[in-house]
One Martini backbone bead per residue (centre of mass of N, CA, C, O) as a GRO file, in nm:
protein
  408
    1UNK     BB    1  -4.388  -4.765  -1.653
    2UNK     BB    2  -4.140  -4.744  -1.900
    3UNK     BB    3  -4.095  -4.883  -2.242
    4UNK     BB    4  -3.820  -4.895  -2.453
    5UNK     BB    5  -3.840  -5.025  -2.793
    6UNK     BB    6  -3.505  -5.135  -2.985
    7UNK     BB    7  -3.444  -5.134  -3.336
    8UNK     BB    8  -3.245  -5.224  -3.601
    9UNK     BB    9  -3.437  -5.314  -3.870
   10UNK     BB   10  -3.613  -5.496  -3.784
   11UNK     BB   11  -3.633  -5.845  -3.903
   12UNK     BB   12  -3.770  -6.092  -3.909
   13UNK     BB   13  -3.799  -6.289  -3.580
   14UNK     BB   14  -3.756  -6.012  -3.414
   15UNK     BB   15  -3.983  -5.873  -3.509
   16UNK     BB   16  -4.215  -6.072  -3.436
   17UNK     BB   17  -4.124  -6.109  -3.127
   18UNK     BB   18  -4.193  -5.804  -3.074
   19UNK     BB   19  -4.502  -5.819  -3.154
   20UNK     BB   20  -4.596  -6.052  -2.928
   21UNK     BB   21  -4.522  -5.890  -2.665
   22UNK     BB   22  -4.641  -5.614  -2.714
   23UNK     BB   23  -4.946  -5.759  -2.709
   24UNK     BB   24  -4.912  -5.842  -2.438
   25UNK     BB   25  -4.836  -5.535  -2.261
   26UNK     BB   26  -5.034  -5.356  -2.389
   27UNK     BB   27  -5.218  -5.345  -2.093
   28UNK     BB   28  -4.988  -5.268  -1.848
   29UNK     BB   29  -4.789  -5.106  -2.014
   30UNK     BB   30  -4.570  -4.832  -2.074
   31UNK     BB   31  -4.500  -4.799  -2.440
   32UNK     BB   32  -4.222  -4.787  -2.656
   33UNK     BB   33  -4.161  -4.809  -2.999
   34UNK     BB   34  -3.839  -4.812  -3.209
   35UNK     BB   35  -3.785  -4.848  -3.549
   36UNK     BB   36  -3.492  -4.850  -3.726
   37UNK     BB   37  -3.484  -4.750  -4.088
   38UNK     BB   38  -3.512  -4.729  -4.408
   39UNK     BB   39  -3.570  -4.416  -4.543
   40UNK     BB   40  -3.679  -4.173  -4.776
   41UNK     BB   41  -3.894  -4.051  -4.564
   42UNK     BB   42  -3.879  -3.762  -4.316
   43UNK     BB   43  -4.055  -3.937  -4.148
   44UNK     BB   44  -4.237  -4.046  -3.941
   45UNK     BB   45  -4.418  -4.367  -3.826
   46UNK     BB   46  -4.752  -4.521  -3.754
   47UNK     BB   47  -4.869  -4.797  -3.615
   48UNK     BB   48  -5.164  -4.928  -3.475
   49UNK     BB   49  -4.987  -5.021  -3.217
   50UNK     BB   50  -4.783  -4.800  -3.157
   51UNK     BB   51  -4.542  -4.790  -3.412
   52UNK     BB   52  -4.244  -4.680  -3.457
   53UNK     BB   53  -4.046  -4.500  -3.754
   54UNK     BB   54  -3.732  -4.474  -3.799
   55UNK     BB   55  -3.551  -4.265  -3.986
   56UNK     BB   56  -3.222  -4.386  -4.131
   57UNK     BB   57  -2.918  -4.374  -4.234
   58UNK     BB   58  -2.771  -4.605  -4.273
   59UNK     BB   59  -2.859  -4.867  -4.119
   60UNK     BB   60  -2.651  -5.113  -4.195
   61UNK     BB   61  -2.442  -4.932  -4.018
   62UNK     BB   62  -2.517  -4.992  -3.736
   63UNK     BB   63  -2.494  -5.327  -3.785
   64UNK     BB   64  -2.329  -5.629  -3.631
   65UNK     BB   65  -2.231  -5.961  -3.753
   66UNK     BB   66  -2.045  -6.171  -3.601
   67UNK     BB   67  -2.093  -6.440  -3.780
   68UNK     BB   68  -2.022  -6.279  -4.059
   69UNK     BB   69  -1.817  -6.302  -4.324
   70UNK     BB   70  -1.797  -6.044  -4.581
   71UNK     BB   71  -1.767  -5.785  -4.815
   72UNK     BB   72  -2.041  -5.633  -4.721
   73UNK     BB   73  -1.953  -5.636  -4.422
   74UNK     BB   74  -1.686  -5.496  -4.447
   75UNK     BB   75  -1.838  -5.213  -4.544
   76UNK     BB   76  -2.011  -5.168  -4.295
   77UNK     BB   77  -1.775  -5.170  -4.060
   78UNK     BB   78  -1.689  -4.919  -4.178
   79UNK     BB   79  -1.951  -4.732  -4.173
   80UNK     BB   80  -2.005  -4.754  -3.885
   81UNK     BB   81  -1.785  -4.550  -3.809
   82UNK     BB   82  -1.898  -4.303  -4.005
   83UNK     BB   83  -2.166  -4.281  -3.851
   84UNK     BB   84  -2.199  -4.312  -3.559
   85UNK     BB   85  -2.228  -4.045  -3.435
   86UNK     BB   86  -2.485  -3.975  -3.543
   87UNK     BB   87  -2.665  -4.197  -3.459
   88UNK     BB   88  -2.611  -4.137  -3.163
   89UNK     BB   89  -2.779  -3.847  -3.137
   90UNK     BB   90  -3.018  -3.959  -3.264
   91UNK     BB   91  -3.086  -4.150  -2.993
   92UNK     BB   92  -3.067  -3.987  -2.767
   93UNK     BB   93  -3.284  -3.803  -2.831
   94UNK     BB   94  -3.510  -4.014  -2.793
   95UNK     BB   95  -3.470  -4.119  -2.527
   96UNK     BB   96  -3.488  -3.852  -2.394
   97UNK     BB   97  -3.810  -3.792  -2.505
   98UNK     BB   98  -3.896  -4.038  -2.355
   99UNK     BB   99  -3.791  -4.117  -2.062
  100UNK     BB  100  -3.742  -4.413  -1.960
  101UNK     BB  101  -3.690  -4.659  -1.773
  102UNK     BB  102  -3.657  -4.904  -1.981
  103UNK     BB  103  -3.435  -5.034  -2.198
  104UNK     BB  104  -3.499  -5.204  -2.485
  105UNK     BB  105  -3.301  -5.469  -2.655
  106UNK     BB  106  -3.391  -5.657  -2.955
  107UNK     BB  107  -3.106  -5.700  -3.032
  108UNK     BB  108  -2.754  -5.747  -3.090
  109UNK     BB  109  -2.685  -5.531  -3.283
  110UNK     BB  110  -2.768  -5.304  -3.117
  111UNK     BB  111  -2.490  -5.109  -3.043
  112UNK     BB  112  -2.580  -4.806  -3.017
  113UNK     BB  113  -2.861  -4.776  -2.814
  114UNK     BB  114  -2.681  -4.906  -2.564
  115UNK     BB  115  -2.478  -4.725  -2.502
  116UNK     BB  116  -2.610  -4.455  -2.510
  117UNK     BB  117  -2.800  -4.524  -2.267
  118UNK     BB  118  -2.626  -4.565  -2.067
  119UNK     BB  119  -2.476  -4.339  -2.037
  120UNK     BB  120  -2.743  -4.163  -1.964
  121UNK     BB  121  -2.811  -4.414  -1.728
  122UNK     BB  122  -2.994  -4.643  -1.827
  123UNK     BB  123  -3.168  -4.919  -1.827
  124UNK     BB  124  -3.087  -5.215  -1.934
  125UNK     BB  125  -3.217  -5.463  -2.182
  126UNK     BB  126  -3.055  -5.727  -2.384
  127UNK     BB  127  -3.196  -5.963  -2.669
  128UNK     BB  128  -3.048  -6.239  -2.734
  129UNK     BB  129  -3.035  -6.421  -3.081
  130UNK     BB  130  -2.750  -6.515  -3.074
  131UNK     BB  131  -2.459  -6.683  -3.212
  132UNK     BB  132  -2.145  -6.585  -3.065
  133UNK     BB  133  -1.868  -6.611  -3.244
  134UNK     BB  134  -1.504  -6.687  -3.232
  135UNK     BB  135  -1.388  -6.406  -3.245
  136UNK     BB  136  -1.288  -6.037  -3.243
  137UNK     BB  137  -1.590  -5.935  -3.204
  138UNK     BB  138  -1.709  -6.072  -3.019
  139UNK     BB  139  -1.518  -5.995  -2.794
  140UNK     BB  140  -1.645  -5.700  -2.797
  141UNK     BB  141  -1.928  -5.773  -2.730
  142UNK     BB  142  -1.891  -5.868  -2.446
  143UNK     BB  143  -1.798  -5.630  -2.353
  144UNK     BB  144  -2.057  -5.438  -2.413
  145UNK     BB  145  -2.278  -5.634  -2.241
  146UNK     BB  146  -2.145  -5.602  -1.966
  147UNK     BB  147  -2.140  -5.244  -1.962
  148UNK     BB  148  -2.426  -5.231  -2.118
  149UNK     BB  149  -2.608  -5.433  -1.888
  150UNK     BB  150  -2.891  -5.526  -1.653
  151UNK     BB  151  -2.997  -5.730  -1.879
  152UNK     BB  152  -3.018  -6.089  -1.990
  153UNK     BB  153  -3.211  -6.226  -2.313
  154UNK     BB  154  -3.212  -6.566  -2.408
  155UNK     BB  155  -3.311  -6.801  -2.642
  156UNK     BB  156  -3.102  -6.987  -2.563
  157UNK     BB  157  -2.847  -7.206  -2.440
  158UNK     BB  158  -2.663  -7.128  -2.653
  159UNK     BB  159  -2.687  -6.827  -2.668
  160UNK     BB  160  -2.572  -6.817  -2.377
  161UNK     BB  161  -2.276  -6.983  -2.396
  162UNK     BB  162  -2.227  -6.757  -2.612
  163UNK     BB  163  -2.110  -6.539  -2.405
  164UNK     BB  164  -1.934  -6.618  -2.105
  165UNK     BB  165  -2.022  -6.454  -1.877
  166UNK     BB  166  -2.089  -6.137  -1.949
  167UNK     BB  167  -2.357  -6.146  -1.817
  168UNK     BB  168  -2.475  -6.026  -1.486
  169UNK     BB  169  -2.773  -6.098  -1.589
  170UNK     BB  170  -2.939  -6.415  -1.710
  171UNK     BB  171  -3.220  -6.513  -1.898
  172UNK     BB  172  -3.379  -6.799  -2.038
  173UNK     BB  173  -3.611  -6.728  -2.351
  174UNK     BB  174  -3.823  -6.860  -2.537
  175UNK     BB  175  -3.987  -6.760  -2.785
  176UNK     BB  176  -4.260  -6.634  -2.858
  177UNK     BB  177  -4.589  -6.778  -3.015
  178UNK     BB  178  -4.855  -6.695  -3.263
  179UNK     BB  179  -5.117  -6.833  -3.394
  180UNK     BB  180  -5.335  -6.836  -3.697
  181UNK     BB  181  -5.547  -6.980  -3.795
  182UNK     BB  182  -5.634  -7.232  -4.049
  183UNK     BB  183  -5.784  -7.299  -4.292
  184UNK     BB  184  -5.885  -7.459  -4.591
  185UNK     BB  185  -5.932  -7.273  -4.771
  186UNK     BB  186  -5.704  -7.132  -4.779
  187UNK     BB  187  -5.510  -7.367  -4.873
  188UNK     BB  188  -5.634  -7.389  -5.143
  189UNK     BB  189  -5.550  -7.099  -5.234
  190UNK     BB  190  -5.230  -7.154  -5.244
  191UNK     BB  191  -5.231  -7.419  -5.412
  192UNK     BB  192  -5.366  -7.274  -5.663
  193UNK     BB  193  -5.154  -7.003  -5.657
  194UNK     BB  194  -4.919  -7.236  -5.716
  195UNK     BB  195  -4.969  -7.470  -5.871
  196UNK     BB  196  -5.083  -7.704  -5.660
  197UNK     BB  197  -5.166  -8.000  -5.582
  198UNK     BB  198  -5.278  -8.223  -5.388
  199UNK     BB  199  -5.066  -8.465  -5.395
  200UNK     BB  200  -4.847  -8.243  -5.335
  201UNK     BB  201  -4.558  -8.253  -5.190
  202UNK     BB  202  -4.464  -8.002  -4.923
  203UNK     BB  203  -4.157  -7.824  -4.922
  204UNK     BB  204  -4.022  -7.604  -4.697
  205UNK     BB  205  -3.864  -7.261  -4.680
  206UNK     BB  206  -3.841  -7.020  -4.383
  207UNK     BB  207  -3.709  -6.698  -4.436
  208UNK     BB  208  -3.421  -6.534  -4.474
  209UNK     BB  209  -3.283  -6.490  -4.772
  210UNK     BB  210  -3.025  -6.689  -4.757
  211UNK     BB  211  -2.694  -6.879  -4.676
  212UNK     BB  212  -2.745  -6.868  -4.361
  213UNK     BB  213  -3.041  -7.094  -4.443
  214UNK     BB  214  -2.996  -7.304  -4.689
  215UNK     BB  215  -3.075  -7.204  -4.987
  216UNK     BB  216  -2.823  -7.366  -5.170
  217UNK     BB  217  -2.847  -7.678  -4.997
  218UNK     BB  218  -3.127  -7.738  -5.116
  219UNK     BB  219  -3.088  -7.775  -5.406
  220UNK     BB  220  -2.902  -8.023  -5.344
  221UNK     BB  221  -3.163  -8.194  -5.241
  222UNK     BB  222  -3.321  -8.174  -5.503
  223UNK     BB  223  -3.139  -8.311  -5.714
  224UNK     BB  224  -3.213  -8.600  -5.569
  225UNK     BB  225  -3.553  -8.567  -5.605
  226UNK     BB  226  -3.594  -8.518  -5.947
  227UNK     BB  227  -3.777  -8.836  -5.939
  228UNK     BB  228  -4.009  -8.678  -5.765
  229UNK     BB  229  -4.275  -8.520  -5.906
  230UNK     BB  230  -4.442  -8.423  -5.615
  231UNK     BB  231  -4.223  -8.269  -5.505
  232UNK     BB  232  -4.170  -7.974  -5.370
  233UNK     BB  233  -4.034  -7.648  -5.337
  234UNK     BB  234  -4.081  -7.389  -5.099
  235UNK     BB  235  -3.900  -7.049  -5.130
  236UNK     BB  236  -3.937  -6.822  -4.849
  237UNK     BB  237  -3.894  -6.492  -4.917
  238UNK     BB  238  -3.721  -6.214  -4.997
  239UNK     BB  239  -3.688  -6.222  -5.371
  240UNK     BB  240  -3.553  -5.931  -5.486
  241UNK     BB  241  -3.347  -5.723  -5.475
  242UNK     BB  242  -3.066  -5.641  -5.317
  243UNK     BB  243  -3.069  -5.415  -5.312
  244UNK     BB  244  -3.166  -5.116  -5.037
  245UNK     BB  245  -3.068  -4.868  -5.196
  246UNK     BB  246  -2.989  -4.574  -5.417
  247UNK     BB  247  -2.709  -4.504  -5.274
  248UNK     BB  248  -2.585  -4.801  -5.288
  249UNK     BB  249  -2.553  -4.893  -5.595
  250UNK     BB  250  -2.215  -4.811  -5.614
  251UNK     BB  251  -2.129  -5.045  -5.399
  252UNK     BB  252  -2.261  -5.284  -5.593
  253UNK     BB  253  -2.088  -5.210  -5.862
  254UNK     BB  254  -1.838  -5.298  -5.754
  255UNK     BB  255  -1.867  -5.564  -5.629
  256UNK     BB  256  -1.975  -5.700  -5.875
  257UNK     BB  257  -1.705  -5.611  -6.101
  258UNK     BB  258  -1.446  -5.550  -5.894
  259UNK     BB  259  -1.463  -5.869  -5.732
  260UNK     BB  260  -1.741  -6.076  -5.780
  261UNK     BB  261  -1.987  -5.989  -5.583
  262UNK     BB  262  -2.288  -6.159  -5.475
  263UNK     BB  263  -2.550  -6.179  -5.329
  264UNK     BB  264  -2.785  -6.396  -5.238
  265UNK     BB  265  -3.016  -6.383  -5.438
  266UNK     BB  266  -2.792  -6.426  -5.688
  267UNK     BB  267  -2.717  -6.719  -5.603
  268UNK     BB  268  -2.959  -6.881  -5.530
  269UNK     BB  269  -3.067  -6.871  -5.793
  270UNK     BB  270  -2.853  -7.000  -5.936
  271UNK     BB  271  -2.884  -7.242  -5.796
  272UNK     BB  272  -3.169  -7.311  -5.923
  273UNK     BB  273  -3.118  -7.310  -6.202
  274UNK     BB  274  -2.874  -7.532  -6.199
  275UNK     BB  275  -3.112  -7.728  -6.122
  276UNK     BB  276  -3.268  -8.053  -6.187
  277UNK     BB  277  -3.485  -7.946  -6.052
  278UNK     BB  278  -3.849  -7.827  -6.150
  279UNK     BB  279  -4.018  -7.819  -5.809
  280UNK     BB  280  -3.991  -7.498  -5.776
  281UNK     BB  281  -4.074  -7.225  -5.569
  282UNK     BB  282  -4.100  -6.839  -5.554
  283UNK     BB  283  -4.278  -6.676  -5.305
  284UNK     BB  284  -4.170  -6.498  -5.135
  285UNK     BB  285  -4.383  -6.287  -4.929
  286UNK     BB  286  -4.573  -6.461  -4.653
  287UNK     BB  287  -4.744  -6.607  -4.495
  288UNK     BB  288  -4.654  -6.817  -4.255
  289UNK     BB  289  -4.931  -6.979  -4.127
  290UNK     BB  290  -5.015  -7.061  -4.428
  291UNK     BB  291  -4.755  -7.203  -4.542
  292UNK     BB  292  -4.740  -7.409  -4.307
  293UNK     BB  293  -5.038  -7.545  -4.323
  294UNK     BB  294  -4.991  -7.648  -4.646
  295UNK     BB  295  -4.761  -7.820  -4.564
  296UNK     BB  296  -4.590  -8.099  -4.509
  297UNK     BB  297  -4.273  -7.979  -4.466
  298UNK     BB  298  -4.026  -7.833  -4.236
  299UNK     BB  299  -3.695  -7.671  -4.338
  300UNK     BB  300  -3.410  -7.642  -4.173
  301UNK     BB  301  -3.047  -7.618  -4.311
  302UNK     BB  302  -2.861  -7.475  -4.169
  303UNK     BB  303  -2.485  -7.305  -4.157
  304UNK     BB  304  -2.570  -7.130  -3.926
  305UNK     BB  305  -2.627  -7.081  -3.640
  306UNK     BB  306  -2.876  -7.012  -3.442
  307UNK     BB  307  -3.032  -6.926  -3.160
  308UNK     BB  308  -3.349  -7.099  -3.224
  309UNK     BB  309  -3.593  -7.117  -3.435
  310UNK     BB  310  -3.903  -7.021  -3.511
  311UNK     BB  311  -3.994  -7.197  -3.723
  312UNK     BB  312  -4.014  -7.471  -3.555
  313UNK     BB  313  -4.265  -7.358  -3.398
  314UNK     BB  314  -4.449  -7.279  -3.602
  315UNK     BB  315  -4.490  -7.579  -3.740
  316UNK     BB  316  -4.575  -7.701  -3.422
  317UNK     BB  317  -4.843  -7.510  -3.409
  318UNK     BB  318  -4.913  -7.692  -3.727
  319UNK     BB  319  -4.852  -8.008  -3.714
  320UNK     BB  320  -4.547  -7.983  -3.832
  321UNK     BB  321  -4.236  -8.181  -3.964
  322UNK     BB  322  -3.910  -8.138  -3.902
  323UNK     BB  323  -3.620  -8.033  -4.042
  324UNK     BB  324  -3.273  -7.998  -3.900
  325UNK     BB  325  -3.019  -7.891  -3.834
  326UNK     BB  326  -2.731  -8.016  -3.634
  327UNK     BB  327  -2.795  -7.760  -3.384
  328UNK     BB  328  -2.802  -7.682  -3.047
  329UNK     BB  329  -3.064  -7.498  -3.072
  330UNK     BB  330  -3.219  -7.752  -3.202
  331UNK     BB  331  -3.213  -7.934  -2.947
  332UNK     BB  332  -3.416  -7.801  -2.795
  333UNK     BB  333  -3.681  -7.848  -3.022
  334UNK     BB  334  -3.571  -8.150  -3.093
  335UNK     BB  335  -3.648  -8.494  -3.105
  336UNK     BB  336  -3.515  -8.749  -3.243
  337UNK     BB  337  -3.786  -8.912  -3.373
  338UNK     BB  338  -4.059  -8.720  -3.292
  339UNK     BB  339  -4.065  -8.396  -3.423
  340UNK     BB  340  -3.833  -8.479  -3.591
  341UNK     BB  341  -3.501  -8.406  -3.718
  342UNK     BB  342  -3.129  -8.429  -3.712
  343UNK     BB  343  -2.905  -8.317  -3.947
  344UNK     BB  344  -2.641  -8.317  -4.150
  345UNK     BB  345  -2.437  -8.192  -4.370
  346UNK     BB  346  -2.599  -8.412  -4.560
  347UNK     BB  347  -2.762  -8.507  -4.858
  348UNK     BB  348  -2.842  -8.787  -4.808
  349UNK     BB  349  -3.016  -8.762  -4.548
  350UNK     BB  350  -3.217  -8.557  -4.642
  351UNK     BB  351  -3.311  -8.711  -4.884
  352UNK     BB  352  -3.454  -8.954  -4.713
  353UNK     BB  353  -3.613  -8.777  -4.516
  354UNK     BB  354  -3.800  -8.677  -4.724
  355UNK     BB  355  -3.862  -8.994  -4.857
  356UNK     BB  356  -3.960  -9.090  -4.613
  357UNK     BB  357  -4.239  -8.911  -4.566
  358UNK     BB  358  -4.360  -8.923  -4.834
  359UNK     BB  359  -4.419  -9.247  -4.806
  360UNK     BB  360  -4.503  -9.181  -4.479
  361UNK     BB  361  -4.794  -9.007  -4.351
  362UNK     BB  362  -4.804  -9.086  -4.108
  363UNK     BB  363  -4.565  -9.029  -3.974
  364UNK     BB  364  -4.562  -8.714  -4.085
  365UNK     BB  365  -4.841  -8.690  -3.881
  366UNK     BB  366  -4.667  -8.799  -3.599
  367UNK     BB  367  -4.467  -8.571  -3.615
  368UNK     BB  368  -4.640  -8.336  -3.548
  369UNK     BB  369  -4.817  -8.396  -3.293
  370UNK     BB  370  -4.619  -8.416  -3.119
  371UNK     BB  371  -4.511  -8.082  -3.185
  372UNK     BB  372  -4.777  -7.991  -3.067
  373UNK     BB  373  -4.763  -8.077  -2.763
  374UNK     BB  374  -4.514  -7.843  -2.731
  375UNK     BB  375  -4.611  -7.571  -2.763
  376UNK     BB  376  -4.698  -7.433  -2.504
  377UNK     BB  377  -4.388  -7.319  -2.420
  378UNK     BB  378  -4.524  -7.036  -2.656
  379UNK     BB  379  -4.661  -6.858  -2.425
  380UNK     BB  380  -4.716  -6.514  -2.438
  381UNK     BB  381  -4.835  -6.470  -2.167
  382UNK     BB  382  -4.593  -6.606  -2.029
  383UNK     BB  383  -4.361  -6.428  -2.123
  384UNK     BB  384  -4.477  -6.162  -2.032
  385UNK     BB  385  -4.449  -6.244  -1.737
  386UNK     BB  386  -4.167  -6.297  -1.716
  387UNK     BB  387  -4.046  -6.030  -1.800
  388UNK     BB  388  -4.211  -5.827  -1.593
  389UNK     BB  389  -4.038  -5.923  -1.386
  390UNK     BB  390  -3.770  -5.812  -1.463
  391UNK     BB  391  -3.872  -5.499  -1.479
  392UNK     BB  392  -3.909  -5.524  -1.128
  393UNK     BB  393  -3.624  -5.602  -1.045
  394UNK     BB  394  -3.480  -5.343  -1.192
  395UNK     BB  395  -3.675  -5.107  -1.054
  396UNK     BB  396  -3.571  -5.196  -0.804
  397UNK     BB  397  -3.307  -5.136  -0.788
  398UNK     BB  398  -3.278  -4.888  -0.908
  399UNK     BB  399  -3.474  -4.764  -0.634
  400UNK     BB  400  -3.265  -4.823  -0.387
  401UNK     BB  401  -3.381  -4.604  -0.156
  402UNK     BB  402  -3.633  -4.512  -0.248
  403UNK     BB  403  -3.936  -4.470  -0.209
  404UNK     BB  404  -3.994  -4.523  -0.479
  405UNK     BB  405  -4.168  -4.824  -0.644
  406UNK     BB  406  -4.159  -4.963  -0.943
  407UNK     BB  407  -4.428  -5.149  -1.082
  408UNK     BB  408  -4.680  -5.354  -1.216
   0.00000   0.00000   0.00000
């Protein structure tokens, strides 16, 4: 049997899960990953994993957000139709020279080379990690999974409930975590390497630098704490350039000037310079690992739905406990006041609850021991396990009639 896993962009958690799956099955399954980004150089690259990358012009106009508008949607939206032939050519291309049994399709966004796929004949599985939102796109993306996928798997019983019954066999599977231990001196070297005190409260907020990550109304909650000068906010992401690659620089310079149109790293960086908090760091891409191990708890605001939340997972792996938005996906990792907090969009909410952990360091240690207790649930063998059931059982239907049946 052999899997090809396709990612459009494939950053952040999707990512992430993408490389702990397949370092569980790669011992088992025949697989090629091709994960498709934007390069200057136009050749192949293939990192340690045997993981393919493969160049692609205008990657970021292949792939549509269905839950997010904003003008630079809007700019991608028009250019997704203006690419998509070249792009769906060269996706078909690719999967006739792998010629798999089945395509993996990695993400909700990725829904050119499902298309190509299906067309060609192959059997598709289908990733959703996104919850997809009450619009007039989203209803086109479900009926894209209805008609090109023979199974899908969504990351949470939310992002289940928002297919709407779209998808004809589907399985809810959270996603694995793979954690690794971090020492003391690791810890020690990261505080001293940012500048904080041992006796330092060390807020996290670890995500895609975004403002449907909360990092805007972080800020807001940061200005309320201000008068604690020990709480420290630390503001883990991608946080340089916004611009994403030297040929689009004409339509940022558009945005920029002739619409009033800012990137969310130029907005977000602003709305922290205008907070009267001063004990904040921008840290750009950091160990995940390193980074949740150092801190006293970790944050997700979210303003827009999760799919899941890896964060959540990632943090109770390393018995620290999270404080998120009261929304479906997180209600299913957190039990209020048990590993963490689930609280409304209110700054005041917020503040009481960073500031009353901050005061009780006990508690704060007994609600991380707790989400440590339920980690269980997001171990990568079982999960690797679950995915090839399905995988056997696509097999099986695909070659129903056929002496050959391909197991694993």
């Amino acid at each position: 049997m052999k899997i090809l896993f396709i990612d459009l962009g494939c950053q952040g958690g999707a990512k992430v899960s993408l490389n702990t799956l397949i370092s569980s099955l790669s011992s088992d399954i025949d697989y090629q990953c091709c994960l498709f980004r934007t390069c200057e150089k136009p050749q192949h690259t293939e990192d340690e994993a045997g993981v393919t990358y493969v160049p692609i012009r205008a990657l970021g106009n292949s792939t549509l957000d269905p839950a997010r508008w904003n003008i630079h949607w809007i700019v991608n939206f028009i250019k997704f139709f203006l690419y998509f032939p070249w792009h769906f050519m060269r996706i078909a291309y690719l999967i006739k020279k792998y010629n798999p049994t089945i395509v993996h399709i990695n993400n909700l966004q990725s829904i050119t080379p499902a298309i190509a796929a299906k067309l060609m004949g192959y059997a598709v599985v289908w990733h959703n990690r996104d919850c997809l939102a009450d619009n007039w796109l989203s209803k086109i993306y479900r009926c894209i999974i209805y008609l090109c996928s023979d199974h899908v798997i969504a990351v949470s019983n939310a992002a289940a409930e928002s297919l709407k019954g779209c998808a004809k066999s589907l399985t809810v599977m959270y996603n694995s975590v793979s954690i690794n231990p971090v020492d003391a001196n690791a810890m020690d070297y990261f505080r001293t390497y940012h500048r904080l005190n041992a006796d330092d409260f060390c807020v996290l907020l670890l995500g895609n630098f975004s403002i449907p990550k909360g990092y805007i109304f972080a800020s807001e909650i940061a200005n309320k704490t201000k008068d604690y000068p020990t709480i420290h906010y630390l503001l883990a992401g991608k946080c340089d350039d916004p611009v994403p690659h030297s040929r689009n620089k004409w339509i940022w310079f558009i945005l920029e000037r002739c619409i009033g149109y800012h990137a969310d790293v130029a907005r977000i960086k602003e709305a922290w310079e205008k907070c009267d908090c001063e004990q904040y760091r921008f840290l750009g891409v950091v160990d995940a690992d390193v980074a949740i191990a150092a801190s006293d708890v970790v944050i997700c605001p979210n303003i827009k739905t999760e799919g899941m939340g890896r964060t959540i997972c990632e943090a109770a792996g390393h018995g620290k406990p999270v404080l998120a938005s009261d929304m479906p996906s997180f209600e299913e990792l957190i039990t209020n006041g048990i590993n963490g907090y689930l609280l409304k969009r209110d700054v005041l909410s917020w503040t009481s609850a960073i500031i009353d952990l901050y005061k009780n360091s006990n508690k704060c240690r007994s609600l991380g021991e707790r989400g440590l207790a339920k980690f269980e649930q997001y171990d990568p063998d079982a999960y690797a396990k679950k995915i090839k059931i399905i995988y056997n059982d696509i097999c099986i239907k695909k070659n129903k009639g056929h002496s050959a049946i391909c197991r694993i």
